[in-house]
Residue frames as a rotation matrix with the C-alpha (Angstrom) as fourth column:
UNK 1
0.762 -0.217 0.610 166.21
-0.053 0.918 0.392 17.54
-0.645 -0.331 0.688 -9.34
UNK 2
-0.256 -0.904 -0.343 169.82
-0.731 -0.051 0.681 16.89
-0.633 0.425 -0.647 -10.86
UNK 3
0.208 -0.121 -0.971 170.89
-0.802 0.548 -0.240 14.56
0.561 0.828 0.017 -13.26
UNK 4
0.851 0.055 0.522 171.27
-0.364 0.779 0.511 11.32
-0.379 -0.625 0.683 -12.38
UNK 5
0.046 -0.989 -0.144 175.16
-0.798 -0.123 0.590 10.48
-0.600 0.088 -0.795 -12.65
UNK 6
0.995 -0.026 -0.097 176.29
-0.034 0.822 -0.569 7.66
0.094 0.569 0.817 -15.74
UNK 7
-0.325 -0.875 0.359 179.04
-0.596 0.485 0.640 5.45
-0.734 -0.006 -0.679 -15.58
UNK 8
0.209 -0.150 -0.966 179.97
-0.809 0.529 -0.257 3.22
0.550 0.835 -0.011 -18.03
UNK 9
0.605 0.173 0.778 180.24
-0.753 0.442 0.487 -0.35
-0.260 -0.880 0.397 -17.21
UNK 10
0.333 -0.561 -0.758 183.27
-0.780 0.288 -0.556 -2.36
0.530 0.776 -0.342 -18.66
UNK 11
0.997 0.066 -0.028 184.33
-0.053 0.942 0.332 -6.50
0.049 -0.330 0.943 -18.03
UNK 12
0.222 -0.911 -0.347 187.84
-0.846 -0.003 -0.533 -7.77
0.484 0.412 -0.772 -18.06
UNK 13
0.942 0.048 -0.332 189.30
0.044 0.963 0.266 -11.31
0.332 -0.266 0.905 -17.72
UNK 14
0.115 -0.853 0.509 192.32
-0.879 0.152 0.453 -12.28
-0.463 -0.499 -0.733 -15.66
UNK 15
0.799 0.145 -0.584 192.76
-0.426 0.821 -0.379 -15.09
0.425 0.552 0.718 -17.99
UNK 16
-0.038 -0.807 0.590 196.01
-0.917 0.262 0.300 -17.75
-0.396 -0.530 -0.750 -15.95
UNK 17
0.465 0.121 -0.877 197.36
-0.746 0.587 -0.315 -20.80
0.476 0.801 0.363 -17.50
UNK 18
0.917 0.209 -0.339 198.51
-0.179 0.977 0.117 -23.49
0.356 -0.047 0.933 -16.45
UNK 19
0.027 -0.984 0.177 201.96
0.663 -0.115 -0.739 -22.35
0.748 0.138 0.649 -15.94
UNK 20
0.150 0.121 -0.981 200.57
0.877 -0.475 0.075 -19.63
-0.457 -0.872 -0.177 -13.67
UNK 21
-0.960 0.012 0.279 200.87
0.198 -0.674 0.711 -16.89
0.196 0.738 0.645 -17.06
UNK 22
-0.182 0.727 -0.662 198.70
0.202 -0.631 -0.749 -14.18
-0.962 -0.270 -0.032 -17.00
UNK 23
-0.394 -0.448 0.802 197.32
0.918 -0.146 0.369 -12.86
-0.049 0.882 0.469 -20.44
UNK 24
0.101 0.135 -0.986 197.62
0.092 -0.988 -0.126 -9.47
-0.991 -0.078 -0.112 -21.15
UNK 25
0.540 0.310 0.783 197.42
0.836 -0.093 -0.540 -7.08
-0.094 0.946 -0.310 -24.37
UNK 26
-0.772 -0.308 -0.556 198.89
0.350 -0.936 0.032 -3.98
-0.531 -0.170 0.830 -25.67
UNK 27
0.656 0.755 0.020 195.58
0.552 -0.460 -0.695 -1.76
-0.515 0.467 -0.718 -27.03
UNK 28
-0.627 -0.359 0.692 196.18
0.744 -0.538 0.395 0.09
0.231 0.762 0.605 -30.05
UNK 29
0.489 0.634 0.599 194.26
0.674 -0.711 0.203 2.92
0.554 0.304 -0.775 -28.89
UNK 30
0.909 -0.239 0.341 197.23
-0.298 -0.945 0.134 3.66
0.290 -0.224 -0.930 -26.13
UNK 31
0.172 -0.910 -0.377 199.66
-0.430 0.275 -0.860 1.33
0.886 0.310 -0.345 -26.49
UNK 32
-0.157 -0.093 0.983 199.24
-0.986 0.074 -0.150 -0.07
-0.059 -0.993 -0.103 -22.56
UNK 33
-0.577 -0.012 -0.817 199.31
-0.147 0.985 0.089 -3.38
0.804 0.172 -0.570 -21.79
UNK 34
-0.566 0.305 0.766 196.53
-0.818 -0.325 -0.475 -4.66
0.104 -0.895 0.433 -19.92
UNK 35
-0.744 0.089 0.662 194.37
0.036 0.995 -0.093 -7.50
-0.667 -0.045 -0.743 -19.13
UNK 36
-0.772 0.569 0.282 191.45
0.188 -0.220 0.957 -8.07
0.606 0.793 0.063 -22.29
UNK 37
-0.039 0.975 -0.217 188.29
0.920 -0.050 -0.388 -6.59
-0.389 -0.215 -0.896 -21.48
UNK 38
-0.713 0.277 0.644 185.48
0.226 -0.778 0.586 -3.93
0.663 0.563 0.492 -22.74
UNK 39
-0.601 0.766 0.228 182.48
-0.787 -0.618 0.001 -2.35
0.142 -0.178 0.974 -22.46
UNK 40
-0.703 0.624 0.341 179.37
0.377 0.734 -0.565 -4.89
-0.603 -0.269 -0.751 -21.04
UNK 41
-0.963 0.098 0.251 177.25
0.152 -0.569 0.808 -4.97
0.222 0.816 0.533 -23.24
UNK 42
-0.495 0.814 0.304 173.15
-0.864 -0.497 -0.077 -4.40
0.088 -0.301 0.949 -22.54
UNK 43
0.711 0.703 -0.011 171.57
-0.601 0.615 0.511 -7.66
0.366 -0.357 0.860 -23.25
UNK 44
0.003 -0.585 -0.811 174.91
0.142 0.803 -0.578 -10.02
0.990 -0.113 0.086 -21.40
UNK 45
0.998 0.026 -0.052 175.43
0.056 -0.150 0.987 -11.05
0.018 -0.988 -0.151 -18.04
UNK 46
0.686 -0.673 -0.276 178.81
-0.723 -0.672 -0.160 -10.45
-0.078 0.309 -0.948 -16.84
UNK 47
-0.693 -0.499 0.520 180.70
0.097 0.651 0.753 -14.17
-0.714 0.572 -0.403 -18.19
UNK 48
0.656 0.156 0.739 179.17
0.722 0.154 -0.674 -13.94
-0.219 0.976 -0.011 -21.31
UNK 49
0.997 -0.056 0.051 180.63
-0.030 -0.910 -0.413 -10.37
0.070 0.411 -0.909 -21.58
UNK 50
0.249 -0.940 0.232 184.30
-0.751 -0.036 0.659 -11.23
-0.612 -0.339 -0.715 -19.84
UNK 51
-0.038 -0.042 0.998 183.92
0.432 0.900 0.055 -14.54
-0.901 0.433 -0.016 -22.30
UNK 52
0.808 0.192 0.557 183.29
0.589 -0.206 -0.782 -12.47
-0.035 0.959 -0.280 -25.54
UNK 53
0.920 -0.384 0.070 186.10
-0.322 -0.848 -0.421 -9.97
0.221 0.365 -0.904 -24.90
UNK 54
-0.101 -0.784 0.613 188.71
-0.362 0.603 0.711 -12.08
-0.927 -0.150 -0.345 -24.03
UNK 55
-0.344 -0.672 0.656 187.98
0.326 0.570 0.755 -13.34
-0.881 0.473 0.023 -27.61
UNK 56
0.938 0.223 0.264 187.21
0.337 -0.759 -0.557 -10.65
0.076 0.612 -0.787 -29.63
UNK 57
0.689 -0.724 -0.016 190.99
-0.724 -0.689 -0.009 -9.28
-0.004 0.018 -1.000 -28.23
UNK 58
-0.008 -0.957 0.291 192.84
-0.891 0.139 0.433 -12.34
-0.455 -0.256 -0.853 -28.20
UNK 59
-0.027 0.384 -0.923 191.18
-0.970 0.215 0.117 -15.20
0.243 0.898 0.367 -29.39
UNK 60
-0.661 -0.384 -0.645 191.26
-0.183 0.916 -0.358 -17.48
0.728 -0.119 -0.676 -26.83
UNK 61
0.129 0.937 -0.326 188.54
0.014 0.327 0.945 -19.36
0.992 -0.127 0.029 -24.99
UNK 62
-0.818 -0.051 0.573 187.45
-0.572 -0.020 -0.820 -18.99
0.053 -0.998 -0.013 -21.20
UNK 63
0.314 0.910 -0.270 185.33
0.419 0.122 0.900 -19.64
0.852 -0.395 -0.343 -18.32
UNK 64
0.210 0.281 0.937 184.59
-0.310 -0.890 0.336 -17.60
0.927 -0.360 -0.100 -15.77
UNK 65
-0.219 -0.040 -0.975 185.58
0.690 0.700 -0.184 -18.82
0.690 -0.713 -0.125 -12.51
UNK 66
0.330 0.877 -0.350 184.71
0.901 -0.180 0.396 -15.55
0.284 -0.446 -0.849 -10.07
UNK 67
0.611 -0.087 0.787 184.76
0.180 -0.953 -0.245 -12.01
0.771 0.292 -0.566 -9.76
UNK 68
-0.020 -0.982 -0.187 187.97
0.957 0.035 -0.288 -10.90
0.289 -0.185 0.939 -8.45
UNK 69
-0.647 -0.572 -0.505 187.46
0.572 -0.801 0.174 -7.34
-0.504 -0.176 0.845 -7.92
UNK 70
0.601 0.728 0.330 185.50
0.799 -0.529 -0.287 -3.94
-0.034 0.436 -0.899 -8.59
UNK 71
-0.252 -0.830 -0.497 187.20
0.636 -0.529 0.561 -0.97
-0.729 -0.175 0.662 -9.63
UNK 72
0.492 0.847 0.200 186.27
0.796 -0.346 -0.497 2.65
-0.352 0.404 -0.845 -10.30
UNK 73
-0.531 -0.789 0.309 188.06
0.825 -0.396 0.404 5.40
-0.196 0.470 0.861 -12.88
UNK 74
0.030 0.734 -0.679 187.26
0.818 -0.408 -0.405 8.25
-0.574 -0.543 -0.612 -11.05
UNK 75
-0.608 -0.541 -0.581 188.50
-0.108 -0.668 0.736 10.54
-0.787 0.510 0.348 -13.68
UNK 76
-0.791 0.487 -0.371 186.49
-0.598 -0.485 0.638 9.29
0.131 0.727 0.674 -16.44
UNK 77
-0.221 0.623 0.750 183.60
-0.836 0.275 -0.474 7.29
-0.502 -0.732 0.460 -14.24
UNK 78
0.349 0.182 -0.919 184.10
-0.459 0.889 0.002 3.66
0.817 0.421 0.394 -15.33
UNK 79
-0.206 -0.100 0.973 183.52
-0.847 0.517 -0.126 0.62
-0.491 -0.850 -0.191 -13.41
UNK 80
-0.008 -0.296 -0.955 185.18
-0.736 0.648 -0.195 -2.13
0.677 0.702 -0.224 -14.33
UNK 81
0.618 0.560 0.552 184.19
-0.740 0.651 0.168 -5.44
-0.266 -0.512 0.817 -12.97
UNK 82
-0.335 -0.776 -0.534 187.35
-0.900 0.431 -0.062 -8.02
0.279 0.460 -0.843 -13.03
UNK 83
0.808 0.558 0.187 186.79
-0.585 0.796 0.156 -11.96
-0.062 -0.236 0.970 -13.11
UNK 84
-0.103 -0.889 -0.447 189.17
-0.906 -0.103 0.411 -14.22
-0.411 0.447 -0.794 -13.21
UNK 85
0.607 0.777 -0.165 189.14
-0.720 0.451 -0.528 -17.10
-0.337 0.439 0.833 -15.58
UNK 86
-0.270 -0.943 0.197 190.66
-0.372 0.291 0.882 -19.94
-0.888 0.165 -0.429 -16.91
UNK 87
-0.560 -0.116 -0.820 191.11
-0.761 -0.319 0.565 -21.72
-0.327 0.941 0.091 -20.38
UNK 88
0.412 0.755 0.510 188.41
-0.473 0.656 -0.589 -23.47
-0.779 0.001 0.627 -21.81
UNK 89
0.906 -0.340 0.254 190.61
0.414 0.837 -0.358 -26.69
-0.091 0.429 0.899 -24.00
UNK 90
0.429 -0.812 -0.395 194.23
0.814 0.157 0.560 -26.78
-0.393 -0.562 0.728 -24.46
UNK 91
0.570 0.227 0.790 194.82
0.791 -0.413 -0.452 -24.09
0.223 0.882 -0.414 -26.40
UNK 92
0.496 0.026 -0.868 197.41
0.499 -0.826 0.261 -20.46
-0.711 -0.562 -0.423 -25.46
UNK 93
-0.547 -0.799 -0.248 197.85
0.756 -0.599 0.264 -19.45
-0.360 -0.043 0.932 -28.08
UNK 94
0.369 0.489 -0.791 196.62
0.430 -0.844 -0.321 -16.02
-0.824 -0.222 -0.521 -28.19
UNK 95
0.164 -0.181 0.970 196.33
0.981 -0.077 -0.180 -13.65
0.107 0.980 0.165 -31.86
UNK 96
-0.872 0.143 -0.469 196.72
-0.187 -0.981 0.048 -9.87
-0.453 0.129 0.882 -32.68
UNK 97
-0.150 0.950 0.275 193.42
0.953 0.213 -0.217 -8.95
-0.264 0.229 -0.937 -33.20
UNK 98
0.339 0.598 0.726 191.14
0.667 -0.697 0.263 -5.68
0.663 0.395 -0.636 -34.29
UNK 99
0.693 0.450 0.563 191.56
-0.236 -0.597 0.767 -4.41
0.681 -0.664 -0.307 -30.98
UNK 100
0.800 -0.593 0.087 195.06
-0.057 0.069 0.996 -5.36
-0.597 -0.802 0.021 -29.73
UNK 101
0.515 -0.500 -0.696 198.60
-0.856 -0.253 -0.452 -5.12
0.050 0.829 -0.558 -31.13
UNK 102
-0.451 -0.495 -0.743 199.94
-0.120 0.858 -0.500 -7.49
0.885 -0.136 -0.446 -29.41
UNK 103
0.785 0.614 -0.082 199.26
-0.496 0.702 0.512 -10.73
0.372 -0.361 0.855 -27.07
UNK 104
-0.111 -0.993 -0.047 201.31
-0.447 0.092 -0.890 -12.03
0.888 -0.078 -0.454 -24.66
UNK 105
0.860 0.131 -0.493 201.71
0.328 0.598 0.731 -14.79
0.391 -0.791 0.471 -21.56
UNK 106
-0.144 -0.940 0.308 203.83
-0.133 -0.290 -0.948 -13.41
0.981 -0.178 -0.084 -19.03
UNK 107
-0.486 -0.492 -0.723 204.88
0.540 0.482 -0.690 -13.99
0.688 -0.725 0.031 -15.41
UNK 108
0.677 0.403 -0.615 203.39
0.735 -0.333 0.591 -12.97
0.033 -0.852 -0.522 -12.00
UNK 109
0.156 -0.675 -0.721 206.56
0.754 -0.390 0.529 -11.28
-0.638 -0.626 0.448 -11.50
UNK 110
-0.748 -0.394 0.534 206.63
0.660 -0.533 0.530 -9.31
0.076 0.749 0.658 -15.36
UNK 111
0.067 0.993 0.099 203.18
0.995 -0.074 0.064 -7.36
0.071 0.095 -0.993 -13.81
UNK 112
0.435 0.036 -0.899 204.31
0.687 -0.659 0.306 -4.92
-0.581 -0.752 -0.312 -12.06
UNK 113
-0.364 -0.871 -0.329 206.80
0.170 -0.409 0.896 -3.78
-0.916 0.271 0.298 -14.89
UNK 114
-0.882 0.207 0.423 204.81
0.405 -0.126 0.906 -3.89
0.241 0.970 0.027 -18.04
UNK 115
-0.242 0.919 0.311 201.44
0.570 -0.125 0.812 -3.12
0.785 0.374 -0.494 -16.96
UNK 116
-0.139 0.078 0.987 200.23
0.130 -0.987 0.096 -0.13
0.982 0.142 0.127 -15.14
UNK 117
-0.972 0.210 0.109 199.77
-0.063 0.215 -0.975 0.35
-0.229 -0.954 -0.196 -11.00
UNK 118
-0.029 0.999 -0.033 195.73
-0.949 -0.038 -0.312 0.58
-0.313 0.022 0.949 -11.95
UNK 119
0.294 0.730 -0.617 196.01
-0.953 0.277 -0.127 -2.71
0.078 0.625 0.777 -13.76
UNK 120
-0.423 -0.701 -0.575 198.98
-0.268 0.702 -0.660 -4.67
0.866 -0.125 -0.484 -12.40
UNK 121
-0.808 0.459 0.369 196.42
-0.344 0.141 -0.928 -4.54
-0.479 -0.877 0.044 -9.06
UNK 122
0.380 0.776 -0.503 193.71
-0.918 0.382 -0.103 -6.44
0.113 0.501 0.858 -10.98
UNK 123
0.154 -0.223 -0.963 196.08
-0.390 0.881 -0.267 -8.89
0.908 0.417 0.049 -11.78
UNK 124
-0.891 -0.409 -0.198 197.19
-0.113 0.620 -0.776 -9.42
0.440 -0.669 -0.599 -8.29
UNK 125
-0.354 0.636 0.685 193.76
-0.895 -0.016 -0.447 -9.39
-0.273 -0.771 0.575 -6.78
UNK 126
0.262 0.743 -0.616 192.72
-0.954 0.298 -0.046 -11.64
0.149 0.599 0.787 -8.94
UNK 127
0.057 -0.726 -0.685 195.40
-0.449 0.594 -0.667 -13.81
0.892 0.346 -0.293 -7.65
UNK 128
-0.914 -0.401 0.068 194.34
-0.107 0.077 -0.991 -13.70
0.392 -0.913 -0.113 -4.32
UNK 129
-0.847 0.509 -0.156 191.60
0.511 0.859 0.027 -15.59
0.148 -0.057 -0.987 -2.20
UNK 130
-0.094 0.988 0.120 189.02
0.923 0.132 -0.362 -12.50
-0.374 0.077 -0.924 -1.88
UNK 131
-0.106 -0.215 0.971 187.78
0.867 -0.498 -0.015 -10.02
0.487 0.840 0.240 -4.20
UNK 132
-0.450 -0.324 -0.832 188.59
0.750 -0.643 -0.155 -6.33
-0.485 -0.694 0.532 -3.64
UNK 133
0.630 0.751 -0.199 187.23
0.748 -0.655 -0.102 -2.77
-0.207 -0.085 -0.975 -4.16
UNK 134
-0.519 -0.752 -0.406 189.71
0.509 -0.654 0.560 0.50
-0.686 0.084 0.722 -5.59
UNK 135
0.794 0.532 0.295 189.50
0.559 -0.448 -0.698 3.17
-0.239 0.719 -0.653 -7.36
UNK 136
-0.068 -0.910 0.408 192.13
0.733 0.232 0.639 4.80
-0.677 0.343 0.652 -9.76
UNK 137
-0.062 0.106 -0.992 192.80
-0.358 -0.931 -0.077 7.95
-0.932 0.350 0.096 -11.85
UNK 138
0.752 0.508 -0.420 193.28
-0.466 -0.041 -0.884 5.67
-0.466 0.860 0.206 -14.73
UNK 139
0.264 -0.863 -0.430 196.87
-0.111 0.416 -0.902 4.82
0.958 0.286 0.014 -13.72
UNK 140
-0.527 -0.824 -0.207 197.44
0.009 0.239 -0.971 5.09
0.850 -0.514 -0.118 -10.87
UNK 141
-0.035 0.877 -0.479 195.18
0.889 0.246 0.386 4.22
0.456 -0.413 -0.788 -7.44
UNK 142
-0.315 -0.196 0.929 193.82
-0.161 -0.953 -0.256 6.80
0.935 -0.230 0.269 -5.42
């Protein structure tokens, strides 16, 4: 009998304001701008987890409003589980944290140009009325 196969499971908010801004991050581990999210952890369901990393990387509060999308990096088997959310009091602004250099509200229209084809399609599913299914080398779908 083989191995059963592991994947990592990892969260990530579509976080939209009021303005119709998206926040996004640049990680300091490759400099990409993308939307906050991590690893799920073991004992969270998945809005606690898309609620803790959204402020662990940025420092602003959500809530979960509904999963937007599943999406699998077939290169290094992660499946990331997008939600999208909005802000929980009035609050945008957003910090440099542990785990981001920078933080930033930007346009529907600034996705496509700053943030990768694997992740700038998060942002638009999320933007649209049902959730979708993809899978991606890590940049770029396949």
């Amino acid at each position: 009998m083989t191995d059963t196969p592991k994947h990592s499971v990892s969260v990530a908010g579509i976080v939209v304001d009021g303005d119709g801004r998206v926040l996004v991050i640049q990680r300091r581990d490759n400099g990409y701008w993308e939307p906050p999210g991590g690893v799920l952890e073991l004992n969270e369901s998945f809005e606690a987890g898309v609620a803790r990393e959204v402020l662990e990387e940025t420092g602003v509060q959500v809530e979960v409003e509904r999963l937007t999308g599943a999406y699998k990096n077939m290169t290094r088997g992660i499946v990331a589980l997008v939600f999208r959310c909005h802000l929980v009091g009035r609050t945008t602004d957003a910090v440099v944290t542990e785990e981001a250099l920078a933080t930033r509200w930007i346009s529907v229209s600034d996705v496509d140009t700053l943030l990768t084809e694997s992740y700038a399609i998060r942002v638009h599913d999320a933007l649209g009325a049902l959730p979708r299914h993809r899978t991606h080398d890590g940049r770029n779908l396949t």
